[in-house]
Every structure is written in structure tokens, then in C-alpha cells.
C-alpha positions in Angstrom: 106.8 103.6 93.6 103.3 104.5 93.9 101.0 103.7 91.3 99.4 107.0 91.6 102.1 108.7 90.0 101.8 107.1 86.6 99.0 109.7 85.3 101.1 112.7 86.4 104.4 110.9 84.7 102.3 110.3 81.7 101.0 113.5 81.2 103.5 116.0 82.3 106.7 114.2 82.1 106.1 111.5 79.1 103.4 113.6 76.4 105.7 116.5 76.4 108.9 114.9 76.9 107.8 113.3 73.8 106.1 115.8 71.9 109.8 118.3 72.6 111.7 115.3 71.0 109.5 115.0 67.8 109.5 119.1 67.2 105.9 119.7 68.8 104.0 117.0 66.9 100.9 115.7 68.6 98.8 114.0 66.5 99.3 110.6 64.4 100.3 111.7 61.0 99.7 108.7 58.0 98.5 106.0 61.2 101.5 106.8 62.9 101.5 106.8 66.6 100.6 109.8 68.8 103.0 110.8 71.3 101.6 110.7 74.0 100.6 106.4 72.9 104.2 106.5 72.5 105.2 107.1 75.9 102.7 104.5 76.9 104.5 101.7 74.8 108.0 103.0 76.5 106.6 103.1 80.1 105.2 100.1 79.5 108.3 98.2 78.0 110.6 99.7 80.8 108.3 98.0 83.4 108.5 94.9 81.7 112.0 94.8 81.4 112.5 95.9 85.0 110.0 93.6 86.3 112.2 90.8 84.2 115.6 91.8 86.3 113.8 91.7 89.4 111.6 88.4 88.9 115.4 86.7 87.6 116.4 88.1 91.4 114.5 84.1 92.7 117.4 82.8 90.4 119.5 85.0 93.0 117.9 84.5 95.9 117.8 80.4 95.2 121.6 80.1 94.2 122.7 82.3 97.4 120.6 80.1 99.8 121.8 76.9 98.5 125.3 77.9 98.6 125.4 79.3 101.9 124.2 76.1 102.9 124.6 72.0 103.5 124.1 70.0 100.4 121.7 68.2 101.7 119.2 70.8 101.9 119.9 71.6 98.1 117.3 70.4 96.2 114.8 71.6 99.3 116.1 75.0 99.0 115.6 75.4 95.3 112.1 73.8 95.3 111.1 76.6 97.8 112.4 79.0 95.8 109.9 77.9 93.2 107.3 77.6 94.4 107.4 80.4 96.6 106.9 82.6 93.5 103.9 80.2 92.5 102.2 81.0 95.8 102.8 84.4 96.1 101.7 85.1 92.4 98.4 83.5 93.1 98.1 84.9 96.5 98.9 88.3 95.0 96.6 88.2 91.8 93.7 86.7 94.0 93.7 89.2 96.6 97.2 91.0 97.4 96.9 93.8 94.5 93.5 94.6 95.4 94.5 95.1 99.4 97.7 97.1 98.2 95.8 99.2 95.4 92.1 99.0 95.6 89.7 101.3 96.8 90.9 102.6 100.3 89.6 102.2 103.7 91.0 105.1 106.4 93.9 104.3 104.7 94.6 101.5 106.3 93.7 98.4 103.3 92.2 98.5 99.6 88.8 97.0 99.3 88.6 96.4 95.8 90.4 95.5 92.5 90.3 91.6 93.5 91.2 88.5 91.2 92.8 91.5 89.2 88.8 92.6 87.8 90.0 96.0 86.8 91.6 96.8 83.5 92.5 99.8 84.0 91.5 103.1 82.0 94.3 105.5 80.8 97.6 105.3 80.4 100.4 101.8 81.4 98.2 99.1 81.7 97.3 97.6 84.4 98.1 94.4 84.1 101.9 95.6 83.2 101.5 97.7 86.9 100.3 94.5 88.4 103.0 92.3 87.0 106.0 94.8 88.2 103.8 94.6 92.1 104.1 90.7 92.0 107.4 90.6 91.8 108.2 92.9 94.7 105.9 91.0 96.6 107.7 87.9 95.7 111.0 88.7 96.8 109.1 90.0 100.4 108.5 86.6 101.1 111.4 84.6 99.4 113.7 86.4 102.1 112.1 84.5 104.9 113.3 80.8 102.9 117.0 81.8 103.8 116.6 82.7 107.7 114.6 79.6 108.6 116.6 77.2 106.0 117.1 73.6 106.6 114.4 72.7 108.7 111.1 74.5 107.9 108.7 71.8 106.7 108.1 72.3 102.9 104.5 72.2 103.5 104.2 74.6 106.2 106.5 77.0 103.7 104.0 77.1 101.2 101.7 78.5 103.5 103.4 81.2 105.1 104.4 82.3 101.4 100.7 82.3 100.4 99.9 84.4 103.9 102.6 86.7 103.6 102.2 87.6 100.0 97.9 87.5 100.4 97.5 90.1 103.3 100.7 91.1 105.6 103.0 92.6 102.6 100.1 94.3 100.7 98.8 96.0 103.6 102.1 97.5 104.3 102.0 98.5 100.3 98.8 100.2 100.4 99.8 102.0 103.8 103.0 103.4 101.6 102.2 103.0 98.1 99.0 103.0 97.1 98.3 107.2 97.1 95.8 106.6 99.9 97.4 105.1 103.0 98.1 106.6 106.2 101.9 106.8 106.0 102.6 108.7 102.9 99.6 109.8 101.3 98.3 113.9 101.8 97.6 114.6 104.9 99.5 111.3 106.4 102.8 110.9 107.6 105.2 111.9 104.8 107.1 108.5 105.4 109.2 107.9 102.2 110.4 104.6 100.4 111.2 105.0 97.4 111.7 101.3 96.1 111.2 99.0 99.3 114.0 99.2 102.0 111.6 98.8 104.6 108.3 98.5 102.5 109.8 94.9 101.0 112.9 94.0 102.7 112.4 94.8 106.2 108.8 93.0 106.1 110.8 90.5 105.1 113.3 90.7 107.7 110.7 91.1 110.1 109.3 87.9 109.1 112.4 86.0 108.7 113.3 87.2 112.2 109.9 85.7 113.9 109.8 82.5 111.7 113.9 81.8 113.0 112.8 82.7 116.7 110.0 80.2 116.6 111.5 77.2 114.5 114.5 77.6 116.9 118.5 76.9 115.8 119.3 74.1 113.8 121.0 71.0 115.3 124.5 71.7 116.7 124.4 75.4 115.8 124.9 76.0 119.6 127.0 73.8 121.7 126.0 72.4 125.6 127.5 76.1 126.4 125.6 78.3 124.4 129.0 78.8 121.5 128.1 79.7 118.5 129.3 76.6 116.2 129.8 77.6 112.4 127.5 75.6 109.9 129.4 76.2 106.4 127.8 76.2 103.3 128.8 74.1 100.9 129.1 75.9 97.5 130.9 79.6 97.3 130.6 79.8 94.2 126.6 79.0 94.2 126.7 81.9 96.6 129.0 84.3 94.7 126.9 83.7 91.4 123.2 84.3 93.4 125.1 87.6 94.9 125.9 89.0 91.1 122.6 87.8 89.8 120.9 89.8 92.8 123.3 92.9 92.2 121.5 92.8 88.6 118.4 92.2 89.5 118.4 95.6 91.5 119.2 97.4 88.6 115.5 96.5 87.5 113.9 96.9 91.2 115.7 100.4 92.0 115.5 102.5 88.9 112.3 99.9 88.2 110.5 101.7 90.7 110.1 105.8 89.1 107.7 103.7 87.0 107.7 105.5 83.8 111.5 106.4 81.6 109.6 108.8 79.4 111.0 112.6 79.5 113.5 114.3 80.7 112.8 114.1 84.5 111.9 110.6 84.4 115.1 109.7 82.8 117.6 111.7 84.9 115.5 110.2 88.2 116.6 106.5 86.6 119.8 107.7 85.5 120.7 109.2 89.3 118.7 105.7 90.8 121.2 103.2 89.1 123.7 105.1 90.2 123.3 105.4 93.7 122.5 101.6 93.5 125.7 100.6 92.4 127.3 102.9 95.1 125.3 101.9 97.9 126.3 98.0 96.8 129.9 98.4 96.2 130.3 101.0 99.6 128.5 97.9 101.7 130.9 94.9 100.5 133.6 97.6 101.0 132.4 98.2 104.8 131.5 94.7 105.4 134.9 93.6 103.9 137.2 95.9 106.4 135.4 95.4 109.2 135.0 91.5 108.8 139.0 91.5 108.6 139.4 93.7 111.7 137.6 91.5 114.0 138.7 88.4 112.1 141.9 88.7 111.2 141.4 87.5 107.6 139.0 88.8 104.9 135.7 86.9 104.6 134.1 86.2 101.4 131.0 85.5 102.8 130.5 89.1 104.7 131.4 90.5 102.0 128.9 89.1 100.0 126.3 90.1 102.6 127.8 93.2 102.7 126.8 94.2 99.0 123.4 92.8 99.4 123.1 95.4 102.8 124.4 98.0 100.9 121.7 97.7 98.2 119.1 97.4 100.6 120.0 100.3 102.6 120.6 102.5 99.6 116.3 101.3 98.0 114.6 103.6 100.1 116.6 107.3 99.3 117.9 106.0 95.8 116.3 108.6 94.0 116.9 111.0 96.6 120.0 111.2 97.8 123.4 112.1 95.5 126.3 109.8 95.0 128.5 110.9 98.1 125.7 110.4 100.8 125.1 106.8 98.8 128.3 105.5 99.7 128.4 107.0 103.3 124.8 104.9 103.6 126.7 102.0 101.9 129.3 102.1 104.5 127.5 102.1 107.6 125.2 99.0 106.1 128.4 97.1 105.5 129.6 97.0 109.6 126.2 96.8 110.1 125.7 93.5 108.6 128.7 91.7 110.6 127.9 92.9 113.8 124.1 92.4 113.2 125.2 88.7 112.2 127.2 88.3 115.9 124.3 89.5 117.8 122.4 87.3 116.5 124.2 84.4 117.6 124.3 86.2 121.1 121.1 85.8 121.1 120.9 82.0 120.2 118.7 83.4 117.1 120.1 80.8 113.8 119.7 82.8 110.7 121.9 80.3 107.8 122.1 83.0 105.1 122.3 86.7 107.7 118.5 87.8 106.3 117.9 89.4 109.1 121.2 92.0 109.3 121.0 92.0 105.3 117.3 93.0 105.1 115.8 93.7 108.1 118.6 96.1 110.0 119.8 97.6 106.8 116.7 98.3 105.2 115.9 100.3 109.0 118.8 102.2 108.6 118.1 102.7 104.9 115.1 104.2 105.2 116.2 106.0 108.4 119.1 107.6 106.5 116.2 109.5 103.9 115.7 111.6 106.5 119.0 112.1 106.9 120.7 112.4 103.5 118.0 113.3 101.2 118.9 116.3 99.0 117.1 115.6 96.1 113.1 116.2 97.4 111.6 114.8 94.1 108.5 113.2 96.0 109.8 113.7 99.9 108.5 117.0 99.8 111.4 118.1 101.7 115.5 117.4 102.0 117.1 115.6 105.5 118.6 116.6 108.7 122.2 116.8 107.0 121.1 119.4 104.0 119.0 121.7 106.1 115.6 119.9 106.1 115.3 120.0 109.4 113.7 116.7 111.3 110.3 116.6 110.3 111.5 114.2 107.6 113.7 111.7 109.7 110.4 111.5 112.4 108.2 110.5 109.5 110.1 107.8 108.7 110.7 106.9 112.4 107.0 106.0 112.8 107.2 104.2 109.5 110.0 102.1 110.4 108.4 101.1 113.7 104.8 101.1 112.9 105.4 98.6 110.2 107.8 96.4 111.8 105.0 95.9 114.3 102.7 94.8 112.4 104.9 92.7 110.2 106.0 90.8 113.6 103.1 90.7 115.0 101.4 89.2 112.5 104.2 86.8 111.2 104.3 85.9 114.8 100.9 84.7 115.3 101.0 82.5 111.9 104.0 80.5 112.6 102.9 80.3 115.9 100.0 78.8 114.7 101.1 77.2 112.1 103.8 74.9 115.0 100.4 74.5 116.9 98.3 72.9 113.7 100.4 71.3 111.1 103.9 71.7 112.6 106.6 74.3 111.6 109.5 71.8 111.9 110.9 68.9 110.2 111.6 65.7 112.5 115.5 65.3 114.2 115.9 62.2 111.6 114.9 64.5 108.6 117.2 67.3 109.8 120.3 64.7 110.4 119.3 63.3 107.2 118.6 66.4 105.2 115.8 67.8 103.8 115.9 66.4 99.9 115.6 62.8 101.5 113.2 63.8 104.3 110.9 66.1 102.1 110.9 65.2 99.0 112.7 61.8 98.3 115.6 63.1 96.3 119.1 64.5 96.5 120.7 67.0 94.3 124.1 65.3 94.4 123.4 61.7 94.3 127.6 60.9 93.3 128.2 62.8 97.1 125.1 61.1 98.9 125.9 57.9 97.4 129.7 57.8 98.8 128.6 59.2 102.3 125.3 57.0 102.6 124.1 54.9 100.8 121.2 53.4 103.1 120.2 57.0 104.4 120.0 58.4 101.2 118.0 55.5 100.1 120.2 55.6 96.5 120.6 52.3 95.4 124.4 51.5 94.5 123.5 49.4 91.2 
């Protein structure tokens, strides 16, 4: 998904894609359009509509978390949701793009391009280039909402959106994305992510993982003994319709991410991503589904939900890269991965309400790990995986990838909520908790029939 490709799409791929179409006319006849202006408008309006599928994935991401838990944390959950996007777009038009695609220093951070000044020369504009980056970067840091869900202060969210979406996730873009950074660009590491596995949804797990180690477990999670004690959610269906909308929404994030449809290769490149998408998704809740009723006994809805959404993360980073067999075999592996990723969790007293860290954090490392395995289409690794005679050179660059940004992502989200419980507090109070967070944090309930035949004088609802 690096920007740097567009001028090479545009000029190669979408001018004489184009000009082959229209029987080798190049120049505007009567006003008409050139074609090389026309592949602009048809780069540009398949970033728009991708960057639509992917921004309608906070719909997804808001109806999953409030299913998956209490209701009454409801209206909390989907007021995070909001304005998480409200942050991060500010965050990222203020500073984020210009860190991910300024100017770059050693590789490491962009130094220019801030409060969006540049307009860009030939070519997609780039305000279109910056509006299909926002919403990447918001759905980074609207995975953390679900891991530390139900008693994160609402205050203290809004500032580890802004953070995440200012400096932590567009460093990790600019070290992968940008042309210049150390892990993919010429002379770098080779590491290869094609639309985010680890670039946006393990910085997110990463994140999510840190924020639920430092908040701690919600009340009663864990018994006197350490036993894990369930915490349903209260609405399936809520989650079941943010799981389809998600499933959707990647259909704009994956394919989203070749960046131009003009021309032949561009369109067999989205045509082979959706693909693979839908494979990798319906291979996970396949996985996640059989191996959920072996342990269990009974076949759970609720890992099998998390088992399509592991599936499509896994399958992000080698979507354009890998063919439809080795997509499902990715798929698969994701899907066990979840459910056993979900039960060490709890071995590990770690309280994750929604499973954001299997879903995003261990199957977008095994994702991107699996490029080096399965890739057999090269396209932009430069070079096919372990399994189709690439040898290893691939599978180590995306080794140090995988570790050298999980570092930093933890580190970093580390030390902010750290200091964020030492400032302004990370946690709600035991009586908001008990209480929920719509009455604690913002006043309101989002089912005031259900709050008012529970409680009426916690809720504060009058009964007139």
C-alpha cells in the first residue's frame, strides 16, 4: 500500500492500460478527456469508494463491541467508537500523514507534509491518498476500545486515540509504507505487508494487549481462585451484524490497498486480493468453528465470529500474494489460533471482552509471517516464500518486522497508559463499573425500558 507506487501505477499500468482500451488514442479529441486524466478520475473514485467500505468498518467495529458486551456499557461503547474516529482524523491530518509520508529521516519518521500543507503534484490527489490513510489509521486505534471495554475512563480514551493515531501508528507506516523506511524500502529489510496485518492490526493488538494488562480484569472476571468466570455479552445479533459489516468493509481495505484499478495488472491484482479475502475469512470461521466444538463440546457462535475476523486479518498482509489454496490454509491456522489465543489469555489473568488480541494481534503475526511462507505471486515481495522455492530470505525479513514493530508498539503504548493511570487515571471507579459506564460516564443508558425495571434509583431514570 505504499504511496510511492501510485506514479508507477499511473504511468505504466493506468495510461496505457487506458490508451490499449480506447485503440491507442492519447490526446483529448473535441475537450474530451485524455487517457491518461482518465485513469486519474478511476484511481481516484476506486480510493474513495474503498476508503467508504473501510471508514463504514467503525459501524462494525461499534456494533461488535457492544454486542459482545453488558448493556450497560452500550451507550459508552458506541460513543468511543465516535469519537475515536474524530480524534484520530484530527490527530492524523495534524501530524500522523506527515510522520507516515513526509520527507524521511534515516528512514525511521517523515518530517514534513504537516496539517496536510502539500497538494500534491501529478497524478491521485493527495488529499484522496490522505483520506484512504485516515481510515487505516482509524481502525489501528478503534481495536484497542474492545480489549480494554467497560472500564476505561471515556476521557482517558480520547487520549490514547489521539496518541496512537498522532505518532505510534504513523511511524510504523512510514517504517513500511512510505517508500523510504527502513523495513521495506531499497536497500532495507524487504519486510512485506501488503494491506496491514501487522502494519494496522497488530499495532493495534499490541496496544490493546498493554492497555488490558495495565487497566487490569474487570470485576468478577476472575474468581478468589484465579477461574476464569464468563462475562456474556448481551446482544448476538449486535455482534453478528458488526461481524458482516466488518467482512464488507475488507472488501474496501484489502483490494483498497493496490491503490490504483486502472489496467490490466492493477485489476487482476484487485481481482486475485478480493478473492483471497473472502477465503482467508470463511477458512478462519471454518477453523475457529471445529476447533471451538472439539474443546467445547458444542459449536460457539461467538468463536466463530472471531474466527472470520482472524481469518481476514491473517490473510491482509499476503492478499495479493499468495493464490487461493495457500489463503485458506492461512485461514485455517488463524481460526485455532484465535480460540486458543482467547484461553491463554485467561491463563494469564489478561481480560480482553471482545478477543482483540488473538483476532488482531496473534493472527496478524502469523499473517504476515505466513508471506514468507506462502507467497507465490512476487508482485512487490521481490521474491516467492519458503513453500514455493523462495528460499528464507523472505520469511526473515518479515521476522524482524513482526518483532521490531511489536516492540515499539508496546513499548510505547506501555509508557502512555502507564502514564496516563499515574496523571488523570486510566480506570473508572468500582461504583461506575457495578453501575455501568452510560450512568457513570455520561449520564445516560441506551436501554432505559431494561435499566428502568432493574434500577431505578441506580440508573437515576425517573419512573414518571
Amino acid at each position: 500500500m505504499r504511496l510511492t507506487w501510485r506514479k508507477t501505477v499511473l504511468g505504466l499500468g493506468g495510461a496505457l492500460g487506458l490508451l490499449a482500451l480506447s485503440g491507442g488514442t492519447a490526446l483529448a479529441q473535441d475537450g474530451a478527456p485524455t487517457t491518461a486524466e482518465l485513469a486519474v478520475s478511476m484511481d481516484t473514485f476506486f480510493l474513495l469508494f474503498a476508503a467508504g467500505l473501510v471508514f463504514f468498518m467503525q459501524a462494525g467495529f461499534a456494533m461488535l463491541t457492544a454486542g459482545l458486551t453488558r448493556s450497560k456499557n452500550t451507550t459508552n461503547i458506541l460513543f468511543k467508537n465516535l469519537m475515536d474516529f474524530v480524534m484520530c482524523s484530527l490527530a492524523f491530518w495534524a501530524v500522523g500523514w506527515g510522520i507516515a509520508y513526509g520527507t524521511s529521516a534515516g528512514g525511521f519518521i517523515g518530517t514534513d507534509q504537516f496539517f496536510l500543507s502539500s497538494e500534491g503534484g501529478d497524478g491521485v490527489p493527495i488529499y484522496i491518498s490522505w483520506f484512504f490513510q485516515v481510515v487505516f489509521a482509524g481502525t489501528a486505534a478503534t481495536i484497542v476500545a474492545g480489549a480494554m471495554a467497560e472500564r476505561t475512563k471515556f476521557s482517558a480514551y480520547l487520549i490514547y486515540s489521539f496518541l496512537i493515531s498522532l505518532f505510534i501508528y504513523p511511524v510504523v507506516v512510514h517504517w513500511v509504507w512510505s517508500g523510504s523506511g527502513w523495513l521495506n524500502s531499497e536497500g532495507g529489510w524487504g519486510f512485506t505487508d501488503f494491506a496491514g496485518s501487522t502494519v494496522v492490526h497488530s499495532v493495534g493488538g499490541w496496544a490493546s494487549l498493554m492497555g488490558a494488562i495495565v487497566l487490569g480484569p474487570r470485576l468478577g472476571r476472575f474468581g478468589p481462585d484465579g477461574k476464569p468466570r464468563a462475562i456474556p455479552g448481551h446482544n448476538m445479533s449486535l455482534a453478528m451484524l458488526g461481524t458482516f459489516i466488518l467482512w464488507l468493509g475488507w472488501f474496501g481495505f484489502n483490494p483498497g490497498s493496490q491503490l490504483s484499478i486502472s489496467g490490466q495488472v492493477n485489476a487482476d491484482t484487485v481481482a486475485l486480493v478480493a478473492v483471497t479475502t473472502n477465503l482467508g475469512a470463511v477458512a478462519g470461521a471454518f477453523g475457529a468453528l471445529v476447533t471451538a466444538w472439539l474443546r467445547y463440546g458444542k459449536p460457539d457462535l461467538g468463536q466463530a465470529i472471531n474466527g472470520v475476523l482472524g481469518g481476514l486479518v491473517a490473510i491482509t498482509a499476503g492478499c495479493a500474494f499468495v493464490n487461493p489454496l495457500s489463503a485458506i490454509i492461512i485461514g485455517l491456522i488463524a481460526g485455532p489460533l484465535v480460540v486458543f489465543g482467547a484461553e491463554l489469555l485467561e491463563r494469564l489473568k489478561i481480560d480482553d471482552p471482545v478477543g482483540a488480541v488473538p483476532v488482531h494481534l496473534i493472527c496478524g503475526a502469523w499473517g504476515t509471517l505466513a508471506v514468507g511462507l506462502f507467497a507465490s505471486v512476487p508482485g512487490n515481495t521481490g521474491t516467492t516464500g519458503l513453500f514455493f522455492g523462495g528460499g528464507a530470505t523472505l520469511l526473515i525479513s518479515q521476522l524482524v518486522g513482526i518483532v521490531a514493530i511489536g516492540l515499539w508498539t508496546a513499548a510505547l503504548a506501555g509508557v502512555m497508559f502507564y502514564a496516563l493511570k499515574a496523571t488523570i487515571g486510566l480506570r473508572v471507579s468500582k461504583e461506575e463499573e457495578e453501575a455501568g459506564l452510560d450512568i457513570g460516564e455520561h449520564g445516560v443508558v441506551a436501554y432505559p425500558d431494561l435499566a428502568l425495571a432493574s434500577s431505578p434509583v441506580t440508573t437515576g431514570v425517573s419512573a414518571d
